[in-house]
Every structure is written in C-alpha cells, then in structure tokens.
N, CA, C and O atoms as a GROMACS GRO file, in nm:
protein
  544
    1UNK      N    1  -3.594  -1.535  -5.830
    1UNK     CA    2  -3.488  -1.520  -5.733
    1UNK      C    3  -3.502  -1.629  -5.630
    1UNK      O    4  -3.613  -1.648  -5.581
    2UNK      N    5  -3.383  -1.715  -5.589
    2UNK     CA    6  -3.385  -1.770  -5.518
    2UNK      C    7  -3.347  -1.718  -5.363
    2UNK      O    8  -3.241  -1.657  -5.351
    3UNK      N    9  -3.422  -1.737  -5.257
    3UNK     CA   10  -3.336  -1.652  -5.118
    3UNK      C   11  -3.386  -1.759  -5.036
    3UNK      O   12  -3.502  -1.801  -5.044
    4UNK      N   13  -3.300  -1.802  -4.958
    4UNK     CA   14  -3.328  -1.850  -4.811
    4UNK      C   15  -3.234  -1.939  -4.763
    4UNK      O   16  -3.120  -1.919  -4.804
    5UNK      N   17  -3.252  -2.044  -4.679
    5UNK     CA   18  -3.110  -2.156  -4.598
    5UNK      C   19  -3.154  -2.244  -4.666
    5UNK      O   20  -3.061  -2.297  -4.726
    6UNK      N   21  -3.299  -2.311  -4.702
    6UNK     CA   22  -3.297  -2.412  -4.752
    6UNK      C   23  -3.213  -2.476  -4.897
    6UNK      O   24  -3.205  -2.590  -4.942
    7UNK      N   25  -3.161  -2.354  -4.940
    7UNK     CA   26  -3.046  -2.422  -5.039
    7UNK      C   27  -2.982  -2.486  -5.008
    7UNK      O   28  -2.949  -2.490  -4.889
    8UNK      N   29  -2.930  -2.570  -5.104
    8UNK     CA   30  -2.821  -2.655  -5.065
    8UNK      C   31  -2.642  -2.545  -5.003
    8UNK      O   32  -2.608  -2.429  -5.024
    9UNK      N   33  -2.599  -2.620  -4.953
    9UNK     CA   34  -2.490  -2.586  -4.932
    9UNK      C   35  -2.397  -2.590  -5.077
    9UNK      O   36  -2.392  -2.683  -5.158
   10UNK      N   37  -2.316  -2.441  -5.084
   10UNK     CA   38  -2.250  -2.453  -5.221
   10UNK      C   39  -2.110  -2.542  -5.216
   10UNK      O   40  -2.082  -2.629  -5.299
   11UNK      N   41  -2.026  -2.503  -5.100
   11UNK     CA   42  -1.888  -2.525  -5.083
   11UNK      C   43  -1.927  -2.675  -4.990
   11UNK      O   44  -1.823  -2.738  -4.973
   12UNK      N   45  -2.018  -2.729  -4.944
   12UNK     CA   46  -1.986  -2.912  -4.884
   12UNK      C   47  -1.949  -2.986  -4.955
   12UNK      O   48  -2.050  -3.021  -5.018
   13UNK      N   49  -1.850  -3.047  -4.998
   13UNK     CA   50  -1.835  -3.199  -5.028
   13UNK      C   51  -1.794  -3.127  -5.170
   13UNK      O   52  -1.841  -3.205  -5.253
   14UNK      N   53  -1.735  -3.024  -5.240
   14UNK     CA   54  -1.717  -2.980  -5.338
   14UNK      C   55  -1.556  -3.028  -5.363
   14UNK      O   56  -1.464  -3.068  -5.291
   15UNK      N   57  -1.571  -3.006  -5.470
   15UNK     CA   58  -1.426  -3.030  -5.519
   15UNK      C   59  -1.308  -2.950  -5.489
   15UNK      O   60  -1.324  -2.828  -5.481
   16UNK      N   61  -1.177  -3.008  -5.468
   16UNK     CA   62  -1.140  -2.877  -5.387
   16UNK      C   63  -1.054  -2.772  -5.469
   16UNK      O   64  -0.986  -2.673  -5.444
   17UNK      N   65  -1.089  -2.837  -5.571
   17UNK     CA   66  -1.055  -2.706  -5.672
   17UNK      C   67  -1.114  -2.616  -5.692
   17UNK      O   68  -1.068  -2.531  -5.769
   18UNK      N   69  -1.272  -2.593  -5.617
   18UNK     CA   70  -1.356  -2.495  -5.626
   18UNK      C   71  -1.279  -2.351  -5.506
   18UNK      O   72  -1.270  -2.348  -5.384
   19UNK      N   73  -1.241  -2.256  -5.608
   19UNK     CA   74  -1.212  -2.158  -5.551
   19UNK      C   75  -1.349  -2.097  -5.366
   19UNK      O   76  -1.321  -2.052  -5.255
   20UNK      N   77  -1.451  -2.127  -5.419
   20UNK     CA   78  -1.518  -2.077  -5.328
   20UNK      C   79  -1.558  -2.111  -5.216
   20UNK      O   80  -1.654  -2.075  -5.148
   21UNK      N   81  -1.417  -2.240  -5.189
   21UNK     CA   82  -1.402  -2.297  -5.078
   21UNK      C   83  -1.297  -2.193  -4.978
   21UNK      O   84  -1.277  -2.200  -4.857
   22UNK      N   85  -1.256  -2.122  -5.053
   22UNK     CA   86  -1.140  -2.029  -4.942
   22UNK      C   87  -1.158  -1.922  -4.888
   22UNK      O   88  -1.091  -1.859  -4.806
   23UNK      N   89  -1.326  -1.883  -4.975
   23UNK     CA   90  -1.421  -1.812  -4.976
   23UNK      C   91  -1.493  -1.772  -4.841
   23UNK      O   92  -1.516  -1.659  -4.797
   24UNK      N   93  -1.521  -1.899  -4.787
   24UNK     CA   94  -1.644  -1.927  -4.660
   24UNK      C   95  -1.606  -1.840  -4.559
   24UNK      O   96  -1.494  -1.788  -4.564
   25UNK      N   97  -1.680  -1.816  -4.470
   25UNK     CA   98  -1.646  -1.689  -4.395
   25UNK      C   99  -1.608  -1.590  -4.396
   25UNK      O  100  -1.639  -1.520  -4.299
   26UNK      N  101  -1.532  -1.539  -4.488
   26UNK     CA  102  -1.462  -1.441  -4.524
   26UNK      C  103  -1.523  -1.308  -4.641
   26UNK      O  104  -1.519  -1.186  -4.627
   27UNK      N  105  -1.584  -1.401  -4.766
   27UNK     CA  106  -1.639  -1.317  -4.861
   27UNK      C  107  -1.804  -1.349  -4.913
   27UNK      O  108  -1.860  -1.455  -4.882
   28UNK      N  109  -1.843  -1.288  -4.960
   28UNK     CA  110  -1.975  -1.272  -5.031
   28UNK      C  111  -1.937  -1.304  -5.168
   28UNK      O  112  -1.965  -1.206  -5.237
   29UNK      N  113  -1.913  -1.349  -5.202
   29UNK     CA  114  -1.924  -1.362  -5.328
   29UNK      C  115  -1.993  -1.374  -5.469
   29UNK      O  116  -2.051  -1.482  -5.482
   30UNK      N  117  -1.999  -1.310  -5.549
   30UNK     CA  118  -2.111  -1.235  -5.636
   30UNK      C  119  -2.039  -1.321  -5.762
   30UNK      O  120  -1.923  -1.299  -5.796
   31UNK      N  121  -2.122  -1.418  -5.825
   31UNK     CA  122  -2.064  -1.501  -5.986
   31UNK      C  123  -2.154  -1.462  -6.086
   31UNK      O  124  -2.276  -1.480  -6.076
   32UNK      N  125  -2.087  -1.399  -6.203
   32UNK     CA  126  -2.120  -1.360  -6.288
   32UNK      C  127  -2.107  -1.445  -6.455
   32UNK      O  128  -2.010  -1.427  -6.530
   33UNK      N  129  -2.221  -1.535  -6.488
   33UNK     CA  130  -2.191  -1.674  -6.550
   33UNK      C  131  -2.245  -1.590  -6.754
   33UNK      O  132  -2.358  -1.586  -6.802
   34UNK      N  133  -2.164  -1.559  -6.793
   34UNK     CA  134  -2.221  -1.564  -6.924
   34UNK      C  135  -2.152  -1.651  -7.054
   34UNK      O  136  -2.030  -1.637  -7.068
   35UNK      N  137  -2.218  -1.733  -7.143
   35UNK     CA  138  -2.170  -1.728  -7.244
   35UNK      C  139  -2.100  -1.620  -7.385
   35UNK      O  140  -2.055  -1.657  -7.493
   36UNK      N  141  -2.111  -1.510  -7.343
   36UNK     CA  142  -2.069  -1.439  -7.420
   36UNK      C  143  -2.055  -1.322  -7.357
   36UNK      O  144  -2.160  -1.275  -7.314
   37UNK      N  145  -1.886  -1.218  -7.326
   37UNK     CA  146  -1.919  -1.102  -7.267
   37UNK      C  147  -1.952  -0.997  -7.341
   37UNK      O  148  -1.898  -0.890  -7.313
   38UNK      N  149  -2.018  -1.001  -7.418
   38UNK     CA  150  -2.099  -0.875  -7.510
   38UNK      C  151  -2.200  -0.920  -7.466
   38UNK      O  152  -2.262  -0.814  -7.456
   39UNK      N  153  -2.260  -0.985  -7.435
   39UNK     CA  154  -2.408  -0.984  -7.380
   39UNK      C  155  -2.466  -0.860  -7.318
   39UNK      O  156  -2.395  -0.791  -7.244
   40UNK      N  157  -2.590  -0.829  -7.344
   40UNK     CA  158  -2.595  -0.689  -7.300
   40UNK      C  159  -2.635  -0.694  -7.149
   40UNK      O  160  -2.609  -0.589  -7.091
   41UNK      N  161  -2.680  -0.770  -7.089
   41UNK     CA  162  -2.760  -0.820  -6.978
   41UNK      C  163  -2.596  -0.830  -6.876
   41UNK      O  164  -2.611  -0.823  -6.754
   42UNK      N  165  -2.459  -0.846  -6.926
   42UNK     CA  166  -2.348  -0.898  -6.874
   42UNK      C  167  -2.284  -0.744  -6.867
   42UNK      O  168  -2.236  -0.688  -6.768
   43UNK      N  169  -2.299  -0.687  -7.015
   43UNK     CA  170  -2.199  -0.579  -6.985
   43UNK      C  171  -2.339  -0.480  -6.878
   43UNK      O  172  -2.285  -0.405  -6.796
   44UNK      N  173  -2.432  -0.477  -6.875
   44UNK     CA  174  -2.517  -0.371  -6.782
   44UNK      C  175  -2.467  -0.375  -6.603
   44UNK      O  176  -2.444  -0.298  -6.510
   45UNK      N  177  -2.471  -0.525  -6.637
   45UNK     CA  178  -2.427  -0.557  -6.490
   45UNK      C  179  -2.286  -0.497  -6.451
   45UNK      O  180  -2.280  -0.425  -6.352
   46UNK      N  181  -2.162  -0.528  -6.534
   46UNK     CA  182  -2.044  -0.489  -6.516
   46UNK      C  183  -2.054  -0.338  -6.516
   46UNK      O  184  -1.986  -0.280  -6.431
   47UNK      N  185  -2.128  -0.265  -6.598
   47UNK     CA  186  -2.156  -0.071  -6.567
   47UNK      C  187  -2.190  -0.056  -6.431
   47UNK      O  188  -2.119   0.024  -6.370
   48UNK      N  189  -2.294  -0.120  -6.357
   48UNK     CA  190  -2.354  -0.125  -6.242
   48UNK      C  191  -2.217  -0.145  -6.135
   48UNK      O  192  -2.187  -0.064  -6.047
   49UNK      N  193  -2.149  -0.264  -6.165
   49UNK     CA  194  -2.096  -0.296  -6.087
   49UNK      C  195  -1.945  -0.172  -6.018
   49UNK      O  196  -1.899  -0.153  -5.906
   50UNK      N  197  -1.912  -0.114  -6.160
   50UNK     CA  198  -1.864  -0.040  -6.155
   50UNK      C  199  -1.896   0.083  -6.137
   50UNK      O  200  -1.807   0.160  -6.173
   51UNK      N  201  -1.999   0.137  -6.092
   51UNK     CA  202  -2.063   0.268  -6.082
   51UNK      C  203  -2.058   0.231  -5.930
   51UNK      O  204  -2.015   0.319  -5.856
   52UNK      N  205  -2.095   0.112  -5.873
   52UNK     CA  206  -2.112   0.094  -5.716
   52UNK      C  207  -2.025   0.038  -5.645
   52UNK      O  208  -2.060  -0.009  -5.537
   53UNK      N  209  -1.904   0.030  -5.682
   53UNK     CA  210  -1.757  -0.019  -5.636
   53UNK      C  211  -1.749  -0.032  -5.491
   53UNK      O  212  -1.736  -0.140  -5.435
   54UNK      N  213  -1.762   0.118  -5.412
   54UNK     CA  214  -1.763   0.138  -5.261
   54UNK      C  215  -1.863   0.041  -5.243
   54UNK      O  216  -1.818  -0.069  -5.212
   55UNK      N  217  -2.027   0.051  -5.256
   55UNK     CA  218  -2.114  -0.060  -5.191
   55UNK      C  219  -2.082  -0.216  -5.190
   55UNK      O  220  -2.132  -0.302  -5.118
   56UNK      N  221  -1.983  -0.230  -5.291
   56UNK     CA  222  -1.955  -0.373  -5.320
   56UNK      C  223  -1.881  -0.407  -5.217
   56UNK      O  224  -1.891  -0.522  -5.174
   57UNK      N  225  -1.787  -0.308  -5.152
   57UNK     CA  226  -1.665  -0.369  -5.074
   57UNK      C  227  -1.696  -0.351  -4.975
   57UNK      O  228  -1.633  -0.402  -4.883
   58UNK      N  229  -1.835  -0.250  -4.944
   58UNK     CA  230  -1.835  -0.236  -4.823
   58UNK      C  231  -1.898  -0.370  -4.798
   58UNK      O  232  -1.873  -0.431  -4.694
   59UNK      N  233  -1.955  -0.402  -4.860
   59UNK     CA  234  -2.074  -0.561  -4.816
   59UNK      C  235  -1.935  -0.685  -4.859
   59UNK      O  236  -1.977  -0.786  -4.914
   60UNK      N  237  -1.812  -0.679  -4.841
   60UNK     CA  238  -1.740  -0.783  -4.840
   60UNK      C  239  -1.779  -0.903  -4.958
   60UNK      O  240  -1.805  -1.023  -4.947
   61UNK      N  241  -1.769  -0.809  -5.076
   61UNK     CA  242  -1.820  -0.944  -5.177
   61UNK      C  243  -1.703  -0.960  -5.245
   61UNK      O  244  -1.603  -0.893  -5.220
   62UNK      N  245  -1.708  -1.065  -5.352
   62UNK     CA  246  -1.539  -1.048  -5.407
   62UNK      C  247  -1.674  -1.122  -5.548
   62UNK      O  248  -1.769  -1.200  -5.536
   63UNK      N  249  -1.643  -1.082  -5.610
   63UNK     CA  250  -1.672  -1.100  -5.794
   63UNK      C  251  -1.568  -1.198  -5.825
   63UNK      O  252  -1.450  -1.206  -5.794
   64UNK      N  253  -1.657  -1.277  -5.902
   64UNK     CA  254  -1.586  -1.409  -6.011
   64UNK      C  255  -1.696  -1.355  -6.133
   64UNK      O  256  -1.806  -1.299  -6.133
   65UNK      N  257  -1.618  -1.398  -6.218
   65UNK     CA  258  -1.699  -1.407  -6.374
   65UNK      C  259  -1.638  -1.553  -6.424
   65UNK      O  260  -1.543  -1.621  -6.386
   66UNK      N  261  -1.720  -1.564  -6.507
   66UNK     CA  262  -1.691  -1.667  -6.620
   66UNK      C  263  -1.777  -1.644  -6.772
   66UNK      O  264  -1.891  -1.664  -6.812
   67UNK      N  265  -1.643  -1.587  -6.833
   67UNK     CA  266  -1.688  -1.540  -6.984
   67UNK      C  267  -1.633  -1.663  -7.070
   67UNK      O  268  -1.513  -1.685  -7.089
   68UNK      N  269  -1.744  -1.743  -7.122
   68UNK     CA  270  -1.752  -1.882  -7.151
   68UNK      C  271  -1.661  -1.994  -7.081
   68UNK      O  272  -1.697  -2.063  -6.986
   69UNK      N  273  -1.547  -1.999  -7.142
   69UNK     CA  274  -1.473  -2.085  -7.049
   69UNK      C  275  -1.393  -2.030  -6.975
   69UNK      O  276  -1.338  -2.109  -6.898
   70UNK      N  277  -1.356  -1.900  -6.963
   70UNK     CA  278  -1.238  -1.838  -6.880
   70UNK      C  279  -1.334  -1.780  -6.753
   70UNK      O  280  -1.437  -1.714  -6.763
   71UNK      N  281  -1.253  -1.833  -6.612
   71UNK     CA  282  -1.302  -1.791  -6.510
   71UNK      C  283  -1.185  -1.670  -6.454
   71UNK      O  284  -1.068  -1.679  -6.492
   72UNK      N  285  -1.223  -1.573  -6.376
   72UNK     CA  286  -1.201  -1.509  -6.290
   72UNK      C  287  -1.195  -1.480  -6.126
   72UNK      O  288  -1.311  -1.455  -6.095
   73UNK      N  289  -1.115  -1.472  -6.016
   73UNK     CA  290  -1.153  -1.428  -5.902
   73UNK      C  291  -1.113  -1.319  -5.894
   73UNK      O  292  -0.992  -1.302  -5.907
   74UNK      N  293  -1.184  -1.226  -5.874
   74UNK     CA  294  -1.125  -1.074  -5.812
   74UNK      C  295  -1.030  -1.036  -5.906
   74UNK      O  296  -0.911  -1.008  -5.887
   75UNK      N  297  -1.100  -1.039  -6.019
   75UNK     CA  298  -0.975  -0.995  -6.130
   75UNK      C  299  -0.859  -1.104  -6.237
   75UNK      O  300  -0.810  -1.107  -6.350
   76UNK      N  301  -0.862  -1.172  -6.128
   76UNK     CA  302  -0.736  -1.259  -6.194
   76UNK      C  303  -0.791  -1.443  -6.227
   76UNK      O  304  -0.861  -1.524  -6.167
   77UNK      N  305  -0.715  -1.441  -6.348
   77UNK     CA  306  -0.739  -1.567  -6.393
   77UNK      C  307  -0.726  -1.681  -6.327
   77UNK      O  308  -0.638  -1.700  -6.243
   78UNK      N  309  -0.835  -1.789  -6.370
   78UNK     CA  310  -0.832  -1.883  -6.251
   78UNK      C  311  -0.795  -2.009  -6.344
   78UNK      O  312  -0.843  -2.002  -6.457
   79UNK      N  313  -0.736  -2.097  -6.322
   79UNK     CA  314  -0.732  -2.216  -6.424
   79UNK      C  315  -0.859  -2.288  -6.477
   79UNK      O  316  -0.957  -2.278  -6.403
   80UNK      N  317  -0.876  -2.367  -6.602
   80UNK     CA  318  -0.951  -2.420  -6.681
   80UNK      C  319  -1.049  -2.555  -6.529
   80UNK      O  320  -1.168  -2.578  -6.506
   81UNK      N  321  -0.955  -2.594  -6.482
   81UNK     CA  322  -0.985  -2.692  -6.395
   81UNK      C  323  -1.099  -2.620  -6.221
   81UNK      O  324  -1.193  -2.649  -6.146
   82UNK      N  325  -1.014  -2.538  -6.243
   82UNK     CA  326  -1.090  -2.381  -6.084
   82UNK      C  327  -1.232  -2.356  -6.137
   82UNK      O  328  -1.333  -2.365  -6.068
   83UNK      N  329  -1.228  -2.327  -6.258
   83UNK     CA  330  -1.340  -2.292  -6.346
   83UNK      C  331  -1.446  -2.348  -6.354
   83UNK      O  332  -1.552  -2.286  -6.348
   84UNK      N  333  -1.439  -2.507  -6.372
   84UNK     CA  334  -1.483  -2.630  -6.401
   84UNK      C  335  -1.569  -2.624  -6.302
   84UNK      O  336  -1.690  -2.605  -6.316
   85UNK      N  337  -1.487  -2.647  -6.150
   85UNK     CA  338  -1.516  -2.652  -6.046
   85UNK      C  339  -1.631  -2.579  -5.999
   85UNK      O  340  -1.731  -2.626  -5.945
   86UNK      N  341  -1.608  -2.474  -6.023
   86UNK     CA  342  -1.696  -2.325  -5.935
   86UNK      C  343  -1.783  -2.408  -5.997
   86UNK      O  344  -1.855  -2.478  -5.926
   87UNK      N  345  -1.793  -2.418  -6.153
   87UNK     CA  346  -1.937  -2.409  -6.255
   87UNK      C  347  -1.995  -2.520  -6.185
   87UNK      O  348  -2.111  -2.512  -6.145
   88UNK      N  349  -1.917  -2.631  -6.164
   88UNK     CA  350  -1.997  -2.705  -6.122
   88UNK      C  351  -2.074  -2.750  -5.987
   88UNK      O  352  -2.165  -2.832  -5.975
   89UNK      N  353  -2.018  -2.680  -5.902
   89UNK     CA  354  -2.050  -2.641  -5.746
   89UNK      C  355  -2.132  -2.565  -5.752
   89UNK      O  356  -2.198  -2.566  -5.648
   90UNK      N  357  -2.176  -2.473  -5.847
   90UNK     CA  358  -2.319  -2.388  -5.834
   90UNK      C  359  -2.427  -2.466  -5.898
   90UNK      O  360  -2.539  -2.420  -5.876
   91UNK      N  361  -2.420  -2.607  -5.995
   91UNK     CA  362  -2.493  -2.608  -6.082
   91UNK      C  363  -2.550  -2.530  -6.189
   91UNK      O  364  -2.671  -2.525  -6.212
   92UNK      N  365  -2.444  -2.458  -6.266
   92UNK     CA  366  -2.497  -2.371  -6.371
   92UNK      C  367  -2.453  -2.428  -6.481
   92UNK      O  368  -2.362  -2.511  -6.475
   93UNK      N  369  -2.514  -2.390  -6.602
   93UNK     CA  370  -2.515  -2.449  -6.726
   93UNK      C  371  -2.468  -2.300  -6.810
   93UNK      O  372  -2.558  -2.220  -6.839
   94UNK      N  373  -2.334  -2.271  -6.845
   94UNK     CA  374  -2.304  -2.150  -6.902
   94UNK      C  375  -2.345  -2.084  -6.990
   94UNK      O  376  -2.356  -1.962  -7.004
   95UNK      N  377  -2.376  -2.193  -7.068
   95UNK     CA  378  -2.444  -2.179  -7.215
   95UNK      C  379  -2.610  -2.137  -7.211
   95UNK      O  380  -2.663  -2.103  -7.318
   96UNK      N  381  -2.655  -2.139  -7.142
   96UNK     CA  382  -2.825  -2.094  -7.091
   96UNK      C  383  -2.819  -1.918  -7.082
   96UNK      O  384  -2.923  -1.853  -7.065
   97UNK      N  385  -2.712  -1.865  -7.092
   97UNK     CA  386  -2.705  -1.708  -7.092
   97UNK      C  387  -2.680  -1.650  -6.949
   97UNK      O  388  -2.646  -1.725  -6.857
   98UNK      N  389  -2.696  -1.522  -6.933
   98UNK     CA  390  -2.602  -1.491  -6.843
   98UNK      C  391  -2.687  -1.517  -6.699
   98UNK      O  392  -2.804  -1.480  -6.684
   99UNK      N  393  -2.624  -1.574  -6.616
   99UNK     CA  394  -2.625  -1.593  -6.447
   99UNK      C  395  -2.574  -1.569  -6.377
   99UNK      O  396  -2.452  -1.588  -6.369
  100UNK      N  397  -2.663  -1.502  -6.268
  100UNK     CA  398  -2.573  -1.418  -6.136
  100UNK      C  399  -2.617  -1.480  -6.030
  100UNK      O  400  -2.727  -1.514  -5.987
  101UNK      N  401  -2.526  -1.488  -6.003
  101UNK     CA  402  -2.531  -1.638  -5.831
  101UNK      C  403  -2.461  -1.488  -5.714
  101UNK      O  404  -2.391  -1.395  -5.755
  102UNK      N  405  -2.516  -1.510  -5.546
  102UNK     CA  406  -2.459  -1.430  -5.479
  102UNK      C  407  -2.448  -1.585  -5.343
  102UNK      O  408  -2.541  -1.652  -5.298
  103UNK      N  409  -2.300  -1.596  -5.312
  103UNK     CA  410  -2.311  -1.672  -5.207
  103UNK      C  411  -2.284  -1.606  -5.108
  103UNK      O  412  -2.195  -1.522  -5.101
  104UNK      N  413  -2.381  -1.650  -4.992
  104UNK     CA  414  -2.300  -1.573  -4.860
  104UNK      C  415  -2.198  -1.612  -4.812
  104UNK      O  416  -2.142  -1.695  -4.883
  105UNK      N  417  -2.127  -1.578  -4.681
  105UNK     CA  418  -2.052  -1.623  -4.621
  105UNK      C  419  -2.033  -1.727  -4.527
  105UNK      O  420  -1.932  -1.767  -4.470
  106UNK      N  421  -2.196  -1.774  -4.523
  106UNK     CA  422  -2.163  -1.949  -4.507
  106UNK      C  423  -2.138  -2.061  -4.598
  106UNK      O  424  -2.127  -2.180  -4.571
  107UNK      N  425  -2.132  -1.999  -4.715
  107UNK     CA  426  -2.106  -2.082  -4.827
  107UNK      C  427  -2.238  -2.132  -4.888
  107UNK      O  428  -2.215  -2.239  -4.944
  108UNK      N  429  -2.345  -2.101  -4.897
  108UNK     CA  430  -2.476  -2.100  -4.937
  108UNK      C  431  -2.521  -2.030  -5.027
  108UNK      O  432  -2.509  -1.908  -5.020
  109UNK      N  433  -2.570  -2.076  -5.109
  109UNK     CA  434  -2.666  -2.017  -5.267
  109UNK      C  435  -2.728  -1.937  -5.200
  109UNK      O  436  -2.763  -1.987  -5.093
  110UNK      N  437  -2.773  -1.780  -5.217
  110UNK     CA  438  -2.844  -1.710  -5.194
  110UNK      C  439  -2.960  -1.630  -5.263
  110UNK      O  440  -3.077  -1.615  -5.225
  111UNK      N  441  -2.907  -1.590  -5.357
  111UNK     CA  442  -2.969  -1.574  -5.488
  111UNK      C  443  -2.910  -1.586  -5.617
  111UNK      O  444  -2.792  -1.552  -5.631
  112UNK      N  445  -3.018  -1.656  -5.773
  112UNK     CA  446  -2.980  -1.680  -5.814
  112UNK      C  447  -3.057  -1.608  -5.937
  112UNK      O  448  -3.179  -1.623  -5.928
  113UNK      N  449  -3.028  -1.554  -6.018
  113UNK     CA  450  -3.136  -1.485  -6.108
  113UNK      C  451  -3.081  -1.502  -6.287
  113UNK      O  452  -2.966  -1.531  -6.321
  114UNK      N  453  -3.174  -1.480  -6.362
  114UNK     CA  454  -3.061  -1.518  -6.505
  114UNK      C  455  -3.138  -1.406  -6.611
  114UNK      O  456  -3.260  -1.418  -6.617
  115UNK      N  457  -3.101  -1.342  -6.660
  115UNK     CA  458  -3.086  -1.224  -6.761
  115UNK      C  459  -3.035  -1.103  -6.690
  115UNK      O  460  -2.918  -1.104  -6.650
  116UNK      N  461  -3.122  -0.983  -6.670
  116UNK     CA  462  -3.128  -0.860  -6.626
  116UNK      C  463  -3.108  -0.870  -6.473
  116UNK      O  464  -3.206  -0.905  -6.408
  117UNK      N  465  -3.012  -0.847  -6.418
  117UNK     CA  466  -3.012  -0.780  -6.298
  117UNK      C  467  -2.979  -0.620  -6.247
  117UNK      O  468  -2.923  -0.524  -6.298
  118UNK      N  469  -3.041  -0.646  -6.128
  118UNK     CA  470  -3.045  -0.456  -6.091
  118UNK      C  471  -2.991  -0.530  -5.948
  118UNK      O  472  -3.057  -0.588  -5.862
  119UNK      N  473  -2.830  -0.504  -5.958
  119UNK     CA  474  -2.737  -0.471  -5.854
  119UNK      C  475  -2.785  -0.412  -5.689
  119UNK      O  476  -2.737  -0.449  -5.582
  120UNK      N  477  -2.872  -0.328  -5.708
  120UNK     CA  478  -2.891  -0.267  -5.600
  120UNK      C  479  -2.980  -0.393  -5.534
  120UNK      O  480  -2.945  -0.429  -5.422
  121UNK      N  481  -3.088  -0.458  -5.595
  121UNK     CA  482  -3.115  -0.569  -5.521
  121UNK      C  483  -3.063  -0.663  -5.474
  121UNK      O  484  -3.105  -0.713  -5.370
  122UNK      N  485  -2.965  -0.706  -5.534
  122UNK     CA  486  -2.877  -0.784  -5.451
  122UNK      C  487  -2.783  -0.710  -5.312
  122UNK      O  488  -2.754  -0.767  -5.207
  123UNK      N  489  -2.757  -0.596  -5.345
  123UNK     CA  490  -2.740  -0.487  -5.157
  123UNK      C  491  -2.808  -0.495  -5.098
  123UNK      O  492  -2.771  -0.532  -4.987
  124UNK      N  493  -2.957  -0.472  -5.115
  124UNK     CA  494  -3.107  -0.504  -5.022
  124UNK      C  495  -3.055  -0.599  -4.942
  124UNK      O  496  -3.018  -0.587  -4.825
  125UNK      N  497  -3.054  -0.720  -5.030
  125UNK     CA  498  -3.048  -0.902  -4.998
  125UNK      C  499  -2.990  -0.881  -4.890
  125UNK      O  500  -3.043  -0.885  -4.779
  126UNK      N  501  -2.827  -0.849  -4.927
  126UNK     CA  502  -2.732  -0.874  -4.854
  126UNK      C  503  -2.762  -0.790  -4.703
  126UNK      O  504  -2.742  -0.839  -4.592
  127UNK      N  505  -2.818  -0.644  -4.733
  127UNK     CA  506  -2.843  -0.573  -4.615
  127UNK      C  507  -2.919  -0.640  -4.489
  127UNK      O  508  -2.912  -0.605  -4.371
  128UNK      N  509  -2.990  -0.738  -4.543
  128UNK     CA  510  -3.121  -0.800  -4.473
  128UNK      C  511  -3.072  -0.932  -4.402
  128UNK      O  512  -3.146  -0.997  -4.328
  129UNK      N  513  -2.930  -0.968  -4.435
  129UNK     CA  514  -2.890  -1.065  -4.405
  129UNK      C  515  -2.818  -1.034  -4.217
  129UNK      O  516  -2.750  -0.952  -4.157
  130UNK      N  517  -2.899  -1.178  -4.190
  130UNK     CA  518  -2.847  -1.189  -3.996
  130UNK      C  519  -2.702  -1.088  -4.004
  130UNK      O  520  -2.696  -0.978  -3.948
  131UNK      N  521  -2.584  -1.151  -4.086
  131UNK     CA  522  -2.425  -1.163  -4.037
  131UNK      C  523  -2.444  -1.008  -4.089
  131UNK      O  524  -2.359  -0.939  -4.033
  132UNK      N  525  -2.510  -0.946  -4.158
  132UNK     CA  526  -2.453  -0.822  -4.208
  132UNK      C  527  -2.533  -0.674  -4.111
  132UNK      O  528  -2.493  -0.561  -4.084
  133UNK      N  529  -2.659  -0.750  -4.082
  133UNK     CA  530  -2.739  -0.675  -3.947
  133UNK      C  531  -2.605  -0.638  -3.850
  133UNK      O  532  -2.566  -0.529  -3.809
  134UNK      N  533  -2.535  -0.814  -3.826
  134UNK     CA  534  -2.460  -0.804  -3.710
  134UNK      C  535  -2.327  -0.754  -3.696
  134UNK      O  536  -2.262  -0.785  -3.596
  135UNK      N  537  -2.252  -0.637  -3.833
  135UNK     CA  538  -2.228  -0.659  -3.860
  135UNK      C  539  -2.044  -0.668  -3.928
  135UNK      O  540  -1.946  -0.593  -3.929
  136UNK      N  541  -2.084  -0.836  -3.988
  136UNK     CA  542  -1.997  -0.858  -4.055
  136UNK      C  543  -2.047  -0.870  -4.208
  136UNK      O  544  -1.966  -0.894  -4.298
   0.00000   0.00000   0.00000
C-alpha cells in the first residue's frame, strides 16, 4: 500500500482529457483497473462495494473502473481517449491484473494496492485523512 503526500501529484500537468481533473476538490475517487471483469479479486471488490454503498458516499468518493479498455465514471461511459488518459495519469499498466488506486481530494495518489482488496481499509485511510477529520 502506498499512503502519504510524497506521491506525486495525479491531476498536475495531466492531460486534460483526464477525467480526474474535474475531480479535485470535490471527490475521492476510488479506480478500479482490471484486465478482465470476471476476475475474482474485481468482482469481490464490486460485492464489497456494493454491500457498503452508504460508507462510500458518505466519504465523497465517486468510482471509475476500467474493464480492459472501457472506462467508467460513476457509472457512465467515458470515451476511449478519457480512458487513455486516467490510465495514464495514474501510471497503471492494465494488463498486470486488477488495481485499486484511491485519490484524494487534492488530486494525489493515496493508495495503491493490486489483487485482493478489503474495502473497509480503504474507509480507515480515508477516515484518518486531515480534510475528512475536518470534515469534508
């Protein structure tokens, strides 16, 4: 798991086709990177995600996926080019299996983990965070 400021900034100098530029301040955003959505590690997460719906919104996150080449924001399809973008503003490699990126709301990598995730740790994260102490 990656956690702290010293990440790079996700949304500086990004392309501005990267959706998660409209993002900054506003959402948390939780990316969900698999090459394949039968992956079991992808659909566990999506059960999770959906069992904890209220915690999600209460922590202001908004979900993107990308099931190989098709991206998502909050449900809805994003173009081939939006897609491109995100992927490449996080530095992820799709094809490496499934990756869950959480940016905060300064636009910063927060954590980054790749197979199995347990959802509720990423609430911890977020709980522990300054803006959400304070909160937004």
């Amino acid at each position: 798991m990656c956690i702290g400021s010293a990440q790079a900034q996700t949304t500086q100098g990004a392309d501005p086709a990267n959706p998660l530029i409209t993002d900054r301040w506003q959402f948390r955003p939780l990316i969900v990177v698999t090459p394949d959505a039968q992956a079991p590690a992808y659909r566990d997460l999506r059960r999770q995600l959906a069992a904890t719906q209220a915690h999600f919104d209460e922590r202001e996150m908004l979900l993107y996926t990308v099931e190989g080449d098709q991206g998502t924001r909050h449900g809805v399809a994003m173009t081939p080019y939006e897609t491109r973008a995100l992927i490449n503003a996080l530095g992820v490699d799709p094809s490496r299996g499934v990756t869950t990126i959480l940016v905060g709301k300064d636009g910063g990598k927060k954590v980054e983990l790749e197979g199995d995730v347990d959802l509720q740790q990423i609430y911890d994260t977020i709980d522990r965070m300054p803006m959400r102490r304070a909160g937004s």
